[in-house]
VMD Tcl script that draws the C-alpha trace (Angstrom):
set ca {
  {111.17 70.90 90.17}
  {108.58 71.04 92.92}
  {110.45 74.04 94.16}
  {109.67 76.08 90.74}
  {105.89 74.70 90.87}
  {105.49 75.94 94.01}
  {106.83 79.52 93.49}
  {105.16 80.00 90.32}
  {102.06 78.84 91.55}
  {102.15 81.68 94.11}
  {102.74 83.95 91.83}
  {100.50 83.16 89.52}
  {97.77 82.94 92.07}
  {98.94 87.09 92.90}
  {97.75 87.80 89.24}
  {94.87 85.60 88.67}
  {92.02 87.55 87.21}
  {88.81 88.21 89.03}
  {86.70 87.56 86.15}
  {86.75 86.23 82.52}
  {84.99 87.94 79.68}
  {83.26 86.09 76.45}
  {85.91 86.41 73.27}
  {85.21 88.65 70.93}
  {84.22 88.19 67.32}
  {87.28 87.16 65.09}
  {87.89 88.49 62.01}
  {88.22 86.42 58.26}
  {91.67 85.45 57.46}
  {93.80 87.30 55.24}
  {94.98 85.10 52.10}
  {96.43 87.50 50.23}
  {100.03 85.95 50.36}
  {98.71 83.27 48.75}
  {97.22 85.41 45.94}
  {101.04 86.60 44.88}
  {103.61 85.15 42.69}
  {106.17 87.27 43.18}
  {107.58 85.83 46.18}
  {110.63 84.03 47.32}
  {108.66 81.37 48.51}
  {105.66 79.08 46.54}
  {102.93 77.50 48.73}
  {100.48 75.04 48.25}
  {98.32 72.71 50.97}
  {97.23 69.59 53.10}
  {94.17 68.91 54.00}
  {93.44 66.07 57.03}
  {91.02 65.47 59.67}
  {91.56 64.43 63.32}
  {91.84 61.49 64.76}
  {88.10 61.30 65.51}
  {86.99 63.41 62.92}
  {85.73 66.18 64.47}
  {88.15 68.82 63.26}
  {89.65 69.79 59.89}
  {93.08 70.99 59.13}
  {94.43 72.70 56.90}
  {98.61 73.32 56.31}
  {99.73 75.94 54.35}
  {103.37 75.28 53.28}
  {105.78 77.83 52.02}
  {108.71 76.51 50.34}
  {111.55 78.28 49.39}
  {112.86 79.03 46.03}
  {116.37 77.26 46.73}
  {117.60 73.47 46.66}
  {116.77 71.82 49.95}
  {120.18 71.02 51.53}
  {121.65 68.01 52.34}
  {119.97 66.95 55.46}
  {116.47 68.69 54.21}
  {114.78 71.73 54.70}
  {114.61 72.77 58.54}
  {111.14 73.35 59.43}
  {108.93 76.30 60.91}
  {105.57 75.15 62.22}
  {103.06 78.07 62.92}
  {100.03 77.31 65.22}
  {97.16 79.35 64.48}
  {98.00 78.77 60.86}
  {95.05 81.01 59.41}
  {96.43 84.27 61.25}
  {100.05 83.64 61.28}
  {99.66 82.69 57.08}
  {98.47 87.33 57.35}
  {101.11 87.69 59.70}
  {103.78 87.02 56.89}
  {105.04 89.59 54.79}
  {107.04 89.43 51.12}
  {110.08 91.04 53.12}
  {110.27 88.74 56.00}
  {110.02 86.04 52.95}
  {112.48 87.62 51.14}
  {115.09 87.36 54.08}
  {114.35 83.82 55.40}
  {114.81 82.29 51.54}
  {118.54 84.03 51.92}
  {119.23 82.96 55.60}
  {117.90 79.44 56.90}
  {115.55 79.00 54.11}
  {113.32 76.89 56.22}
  {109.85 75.17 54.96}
  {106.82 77.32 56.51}
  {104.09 74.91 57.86}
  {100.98 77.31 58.95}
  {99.25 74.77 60.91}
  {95.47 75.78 60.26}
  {91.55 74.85 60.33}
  {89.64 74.68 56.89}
  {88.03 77.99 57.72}
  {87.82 81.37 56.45}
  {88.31 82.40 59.74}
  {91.52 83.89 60.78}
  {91.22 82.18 64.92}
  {88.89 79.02 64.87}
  {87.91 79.19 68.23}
  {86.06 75.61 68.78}
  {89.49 73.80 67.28}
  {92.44 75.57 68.84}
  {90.47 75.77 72.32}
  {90.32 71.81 72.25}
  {93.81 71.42 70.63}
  {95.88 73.58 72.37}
  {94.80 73.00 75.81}
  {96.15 70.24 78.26}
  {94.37 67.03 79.89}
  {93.23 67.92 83.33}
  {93.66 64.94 86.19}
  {89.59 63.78 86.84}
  {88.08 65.82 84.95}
  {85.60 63.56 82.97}
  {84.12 66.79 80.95}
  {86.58 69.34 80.66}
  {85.42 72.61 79.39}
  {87.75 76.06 79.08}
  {87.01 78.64 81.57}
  {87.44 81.68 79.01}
  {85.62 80.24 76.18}
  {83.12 77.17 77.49}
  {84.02 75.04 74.81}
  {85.41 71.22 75.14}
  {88.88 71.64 76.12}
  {91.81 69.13 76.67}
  {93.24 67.25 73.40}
  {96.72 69.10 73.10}
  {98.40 65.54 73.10}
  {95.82 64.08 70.49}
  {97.06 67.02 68.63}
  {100.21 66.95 69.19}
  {100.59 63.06 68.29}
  {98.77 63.97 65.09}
  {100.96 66.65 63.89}
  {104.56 64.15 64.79}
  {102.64 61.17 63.68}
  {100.70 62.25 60.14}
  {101.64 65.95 58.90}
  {105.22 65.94 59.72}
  {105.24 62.84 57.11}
  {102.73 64.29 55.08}
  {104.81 67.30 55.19}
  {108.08 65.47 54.11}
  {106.44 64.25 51.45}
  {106.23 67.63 50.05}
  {109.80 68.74 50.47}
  {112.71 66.67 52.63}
  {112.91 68.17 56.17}
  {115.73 68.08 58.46}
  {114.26 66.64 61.68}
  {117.09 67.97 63.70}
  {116.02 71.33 63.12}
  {112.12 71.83 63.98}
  {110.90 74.94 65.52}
  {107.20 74.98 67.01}
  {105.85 78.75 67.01}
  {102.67 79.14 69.48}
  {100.48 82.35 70.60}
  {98.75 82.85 73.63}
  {96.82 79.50 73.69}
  {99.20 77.95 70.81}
  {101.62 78.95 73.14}
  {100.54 76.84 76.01}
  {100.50 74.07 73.20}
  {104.24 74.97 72.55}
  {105.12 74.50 76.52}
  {103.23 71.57 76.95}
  {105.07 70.38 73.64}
  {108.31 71.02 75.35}
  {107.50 69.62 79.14}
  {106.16 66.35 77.65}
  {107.91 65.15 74.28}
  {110.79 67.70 74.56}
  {112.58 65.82 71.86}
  {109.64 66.09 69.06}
  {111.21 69.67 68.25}
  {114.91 71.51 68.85}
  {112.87 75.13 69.10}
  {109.91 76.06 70.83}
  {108.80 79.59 70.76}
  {106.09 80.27 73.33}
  {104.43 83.96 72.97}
  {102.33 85.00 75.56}
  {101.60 81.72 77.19}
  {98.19 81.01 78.89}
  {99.79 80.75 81.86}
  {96.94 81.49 83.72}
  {95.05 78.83 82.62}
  {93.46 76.79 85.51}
  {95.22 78.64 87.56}
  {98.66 77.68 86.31}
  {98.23 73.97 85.27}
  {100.74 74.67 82.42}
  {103.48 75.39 85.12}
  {102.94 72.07 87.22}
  {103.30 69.87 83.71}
  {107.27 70.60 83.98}
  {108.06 68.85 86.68}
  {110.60 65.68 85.59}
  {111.72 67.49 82.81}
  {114.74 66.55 83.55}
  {114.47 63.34 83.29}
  {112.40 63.35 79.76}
  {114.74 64.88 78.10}
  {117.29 62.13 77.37}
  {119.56 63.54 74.87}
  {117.66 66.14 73.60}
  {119.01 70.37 74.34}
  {115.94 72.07 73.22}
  {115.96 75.67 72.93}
  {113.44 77.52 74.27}
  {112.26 81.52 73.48}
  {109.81 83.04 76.07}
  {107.56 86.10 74.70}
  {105.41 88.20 76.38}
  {104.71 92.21 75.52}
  {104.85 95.19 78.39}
  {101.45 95.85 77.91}
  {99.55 92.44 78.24}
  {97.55 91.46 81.51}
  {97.52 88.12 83.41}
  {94.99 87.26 81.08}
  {93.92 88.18 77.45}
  {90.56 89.46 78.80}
  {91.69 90.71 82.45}
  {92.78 94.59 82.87}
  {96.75 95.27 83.23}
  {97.72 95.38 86.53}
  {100.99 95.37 88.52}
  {102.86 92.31 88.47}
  {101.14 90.24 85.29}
  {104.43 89.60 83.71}
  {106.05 87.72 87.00}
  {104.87 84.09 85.73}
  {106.85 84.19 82.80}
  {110.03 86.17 83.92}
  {109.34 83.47 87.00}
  {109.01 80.30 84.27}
  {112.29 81.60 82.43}
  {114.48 81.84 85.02}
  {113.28 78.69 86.76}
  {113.95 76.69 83.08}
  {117.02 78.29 83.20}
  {117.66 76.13 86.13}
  {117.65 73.07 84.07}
  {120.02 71.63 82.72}
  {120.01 71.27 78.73}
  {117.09 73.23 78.36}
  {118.66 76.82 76.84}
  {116.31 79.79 78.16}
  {115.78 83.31 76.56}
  {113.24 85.54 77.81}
  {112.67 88.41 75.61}
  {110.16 91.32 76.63}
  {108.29 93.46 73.61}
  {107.78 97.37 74.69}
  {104.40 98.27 74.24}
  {102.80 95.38 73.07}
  {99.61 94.45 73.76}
  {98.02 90.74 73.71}
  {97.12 90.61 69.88}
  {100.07 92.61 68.62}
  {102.25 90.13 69.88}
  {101.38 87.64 67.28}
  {102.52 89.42 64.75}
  {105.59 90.74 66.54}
  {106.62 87.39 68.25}
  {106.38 85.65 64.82}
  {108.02 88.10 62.77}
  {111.09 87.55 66.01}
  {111.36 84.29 64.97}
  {111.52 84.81 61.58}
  {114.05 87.34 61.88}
  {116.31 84.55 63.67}
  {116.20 82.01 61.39}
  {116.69 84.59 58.18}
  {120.39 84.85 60.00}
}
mol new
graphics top color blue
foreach p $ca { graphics top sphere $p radius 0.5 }
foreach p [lrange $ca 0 end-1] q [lrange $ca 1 end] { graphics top cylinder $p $q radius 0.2 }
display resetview
């Protein structure tokens, strides 16, 4: 694996951006799904806290309007549960309650905001070796609990989840954007058995210059007897960086991180590339991919 490291750090270092810009203001979430009762699907919610109380969750969960089977519901867990909870549509409902049928878990902040920006930047972002104070270099907020997370969502909602509706643990897809999807790779290159799908949309993989990429080495040897599957999304019209300019080259890291997980045995790759797709409009278009899948 030091081989892949090496190479993608080289390439990622080609596209690094010169400068980062301050985020821009997000918009209120869109509930109106919720407001409907003509769907195929009937959701209610969860409320918890973290672990030391300084953020506030909130799961949406959509469950069909079919009899679980046998071995339970399989389960779709959304990052950025406030936007992907707009991103759903009554069609795309429609179709997964007559394919898969799997329980919808938007994993969300208790916000009317459709990104919380404070949570997801500390959530969704990896540890960094010696740093005692690690803050984000796009947003300057505390960064660095994606495994406090992580252990939260396995340890207390998945239960709390189950609790709702049986779930087949064999079948649990993790559906990240941008930074959820660094969440979803760090997810699969540390505890690659806590989920059989992980769906990684334009990946941060620029962040700290590629930290993301040097988390996968011993994969191999973590992944004991689990075969995850692994979807790789990233639109033709996205830069190295969500607030850098498009430039020649930005989609190398992940066409580089694709075929290099490719390499590994197990682990089953698919790298899928959305024409004309900037940043934002692939969270909508990545998610509605996925769906699509499981309503097969």
């Amino acid at each position: 694996m030091s081989k892949m490291t090496l190479s993608l750090a080289l390439t990622l270092a080609l596209v690094a951006p010169v400068a980062l810009a301050q985020p821009e203001h997000e918009q209120k979430m869109d509930t109106s799904l919720l407001q409907r009762q003509d769907l195929a699907y009937r959701f209610s919610q969860l409320d918890l806290d973290s672990a030391d109380g300084q953020r506030h969750y909130r799961l949406w969960i959509g469950k069909p309007n079919r009899p679980a089977p046998a071995a339970g519901y399989p389960v779709l867990w959304m990052l950025d549960g406030n936007a992907a909870l707009g991103a759903l549509g009554r069609q795309q409902l429609d179709r997964l309650a007559a394919g898969q049928a799997p329980l919808l878990v938007a994993v969300g902040y208790q916000t009317e905001q459709r990104i919380e920006r404070t949570g997801r930047t500390f959530d969704y972002t990896p540890r960094l070796p010696g740093n005692a104070e690690q803050r984000d270099p796009l947003t300057g907020e505390p960064s660095g609990g994606v495994d406090a997370f992580l252990d939260l969502l396995v340890s207390k909602m998945r239960p709390r989840v189950a609790g709702v509706a049986p779930i087949d643990l064999a079948r649990q897809t993790l559906w990240g954007h941008s930074y959820g999807g660094l969440a979803v790779l760090h997810a699969l290159f540390t505890r690659p058995e806590a989920f059989s799908d992980y769906a990684a949309a334009s990946p941060s993989l620029w962040w700290h210059d590629g930290a993301i990429v040097r988390e996968a080495q011993g994969l191999p040897q973590r992944l004991g007897n689990s075969r995850p599957r692994v979807l790789l999304m990233r639109g033709s019209e996205e830069p190295a960086n969500p607030r850098g300019p498009l430039q020649p080259g930005a989609e190398r890291p992940a066409v580089a991180l694709a075929d290099d997980l490719a390499k590994v045995p197990g682990v089953q790759v698919r790298y899928e590339r959305f024409e004309g797709l900037g940043h934002g409009a692939m969270l909508p278009a990545s998610l509605g991919r996925v769906i699509d899948e499981m309503a097969r």
